[in-house]
PATI-61416 format. One record per residue: residue in three letters; residue number from 1; x, y, z of N, C-alpha, C in turn. Coordinates in nm, 2 decimals. Example, Ala and Ser with C-alpha at 12.3 -4.5 7.8 and 13.67 -1.06 7.14 Angstrom:
<recs>
REC type seq n.east n.north   n.up ca.east ca.north  ca.up c.east c.north   c.up
REC  ALA   1   1.32   -0.57   0.78    1.23    -0.45   0.78   1.32   -0.33   0.78
REC  SER   2   1.28   -0.22   0.71    1.37    -0.11   0.71   1.29    0.00   0.79
</recs>
This chain:
<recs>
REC type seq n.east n.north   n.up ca.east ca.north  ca.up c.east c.north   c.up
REC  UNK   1  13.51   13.72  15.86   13.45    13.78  15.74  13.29   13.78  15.75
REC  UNK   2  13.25   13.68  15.82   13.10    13.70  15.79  13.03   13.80  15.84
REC  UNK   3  13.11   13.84  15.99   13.04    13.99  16.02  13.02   14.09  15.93
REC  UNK   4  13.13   14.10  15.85   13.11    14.22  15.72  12.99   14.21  15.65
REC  UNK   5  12.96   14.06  15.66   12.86    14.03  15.56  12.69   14.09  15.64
REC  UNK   6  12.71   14.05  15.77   12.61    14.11  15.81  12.57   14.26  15.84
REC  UNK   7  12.65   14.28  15.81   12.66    14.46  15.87  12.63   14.52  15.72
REC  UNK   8  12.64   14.47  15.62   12.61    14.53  15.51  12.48   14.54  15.46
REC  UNK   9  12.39   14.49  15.49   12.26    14.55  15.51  12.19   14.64  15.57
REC  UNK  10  12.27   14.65  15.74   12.24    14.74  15.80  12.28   14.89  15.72
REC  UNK  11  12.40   14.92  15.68   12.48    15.02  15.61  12.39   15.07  15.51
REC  UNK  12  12.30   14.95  15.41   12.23    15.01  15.24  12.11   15.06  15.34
REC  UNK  13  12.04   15.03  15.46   11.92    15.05  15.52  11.97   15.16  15.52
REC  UNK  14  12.04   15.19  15.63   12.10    15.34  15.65  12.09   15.44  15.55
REC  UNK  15  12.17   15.42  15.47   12.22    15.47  15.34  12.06   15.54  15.27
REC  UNK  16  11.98   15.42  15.25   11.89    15.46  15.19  11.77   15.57  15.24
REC  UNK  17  11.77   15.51  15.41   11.68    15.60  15.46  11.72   15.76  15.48
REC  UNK  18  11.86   15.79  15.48   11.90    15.89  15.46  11.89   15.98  15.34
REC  UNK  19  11.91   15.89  15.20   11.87    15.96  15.12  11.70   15.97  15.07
REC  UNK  20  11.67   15.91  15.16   11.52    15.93  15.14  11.45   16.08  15.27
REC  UNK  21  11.50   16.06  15.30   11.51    16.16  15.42  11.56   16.33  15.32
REC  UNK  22  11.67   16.28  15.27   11.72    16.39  15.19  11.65   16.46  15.08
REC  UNK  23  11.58   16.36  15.00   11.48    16.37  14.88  11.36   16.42  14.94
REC  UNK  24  11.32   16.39  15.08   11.18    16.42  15.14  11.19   16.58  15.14
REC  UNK  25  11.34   16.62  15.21   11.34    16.76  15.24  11.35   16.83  15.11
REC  UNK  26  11.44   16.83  14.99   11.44    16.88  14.87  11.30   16.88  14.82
REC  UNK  27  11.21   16.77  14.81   11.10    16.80  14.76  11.03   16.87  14.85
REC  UNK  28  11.04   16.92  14.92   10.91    17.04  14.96  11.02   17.15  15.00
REC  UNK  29  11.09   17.16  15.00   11.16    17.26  14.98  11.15   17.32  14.84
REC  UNK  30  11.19   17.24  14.76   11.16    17.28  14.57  11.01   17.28  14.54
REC  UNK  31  10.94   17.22  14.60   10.78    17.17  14.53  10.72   17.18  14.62
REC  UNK  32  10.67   17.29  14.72   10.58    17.28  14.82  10.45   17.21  14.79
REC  UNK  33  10.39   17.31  14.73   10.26    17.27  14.63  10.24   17.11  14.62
REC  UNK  34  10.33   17.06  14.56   10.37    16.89  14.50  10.37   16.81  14.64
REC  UNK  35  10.47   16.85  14.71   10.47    16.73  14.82  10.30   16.75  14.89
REC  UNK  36  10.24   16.90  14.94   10.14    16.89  14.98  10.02   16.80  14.92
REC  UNK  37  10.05   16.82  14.78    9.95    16.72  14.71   9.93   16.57  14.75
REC  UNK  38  10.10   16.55  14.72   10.12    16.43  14.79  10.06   16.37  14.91
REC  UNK  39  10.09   16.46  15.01   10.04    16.44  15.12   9.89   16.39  15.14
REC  UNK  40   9.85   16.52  15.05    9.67    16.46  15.06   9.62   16.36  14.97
REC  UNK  41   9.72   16.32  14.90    9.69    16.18  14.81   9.70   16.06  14.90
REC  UNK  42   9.80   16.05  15.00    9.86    15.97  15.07   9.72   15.96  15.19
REC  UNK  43   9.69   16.07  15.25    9.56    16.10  15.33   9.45   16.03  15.29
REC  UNK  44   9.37   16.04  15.16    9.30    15.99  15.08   9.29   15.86  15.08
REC  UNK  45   9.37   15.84  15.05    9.43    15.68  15.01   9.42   15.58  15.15
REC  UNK  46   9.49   15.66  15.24    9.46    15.58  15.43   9.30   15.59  15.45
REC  UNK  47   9.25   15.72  15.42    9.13    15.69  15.47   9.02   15.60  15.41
REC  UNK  48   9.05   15.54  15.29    8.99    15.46  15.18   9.01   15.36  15.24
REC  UNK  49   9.12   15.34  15.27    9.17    15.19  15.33   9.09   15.18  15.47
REC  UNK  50   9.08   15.23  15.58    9.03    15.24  15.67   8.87   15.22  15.65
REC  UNK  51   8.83   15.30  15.57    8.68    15.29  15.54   8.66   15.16  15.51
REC  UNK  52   8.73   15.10  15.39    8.74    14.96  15.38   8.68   14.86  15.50
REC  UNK  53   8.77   14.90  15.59    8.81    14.81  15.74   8.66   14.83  15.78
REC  UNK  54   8.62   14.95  15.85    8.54    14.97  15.88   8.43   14.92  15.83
REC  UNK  55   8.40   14.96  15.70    8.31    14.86  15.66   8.28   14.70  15.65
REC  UNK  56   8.41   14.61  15.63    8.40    14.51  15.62   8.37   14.46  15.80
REC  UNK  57   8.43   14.54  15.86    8.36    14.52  16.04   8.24   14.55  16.09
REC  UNK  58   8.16   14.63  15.99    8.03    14.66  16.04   7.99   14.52  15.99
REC  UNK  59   8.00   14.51  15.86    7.95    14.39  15.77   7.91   14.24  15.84
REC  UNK  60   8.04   14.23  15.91    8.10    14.09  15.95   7.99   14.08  16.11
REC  UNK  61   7.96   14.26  16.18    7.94    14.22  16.31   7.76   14.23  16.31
REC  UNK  62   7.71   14.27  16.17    7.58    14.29  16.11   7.51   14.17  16.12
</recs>
């Protein structure tokens, strides 16, 4: 029995990345506009973080 036990995580991973995968396509399929926003919120937000980095590296090597 314990195998079952292990494989059952693997299965909800699955599961879920599939329906996240599913929800990815429906939302820009239904909401172009929306996910693109998304997208550049998501963009925004990396590059904020990055700048962060960058600057605390100039900082540190100043």
């Amino acid at each position: 029995m314990p195998a079952a036990e292990e494989e059952m995580p693997v299965f909800v991973k699955k599961v879920f990345a599939w329906l996240g995968i599913a929800f990815l396509i429906f939302f820009v399929a239904l909401r172009p506009d929306g996910a693109a926003a998304m997208c550049q919120s998501i963009g925004v937000g990396l590059m904020a973080i990055f700048q962060g980095f960058g600057d605390f590296l100039t900082g540190v090597t100043a």
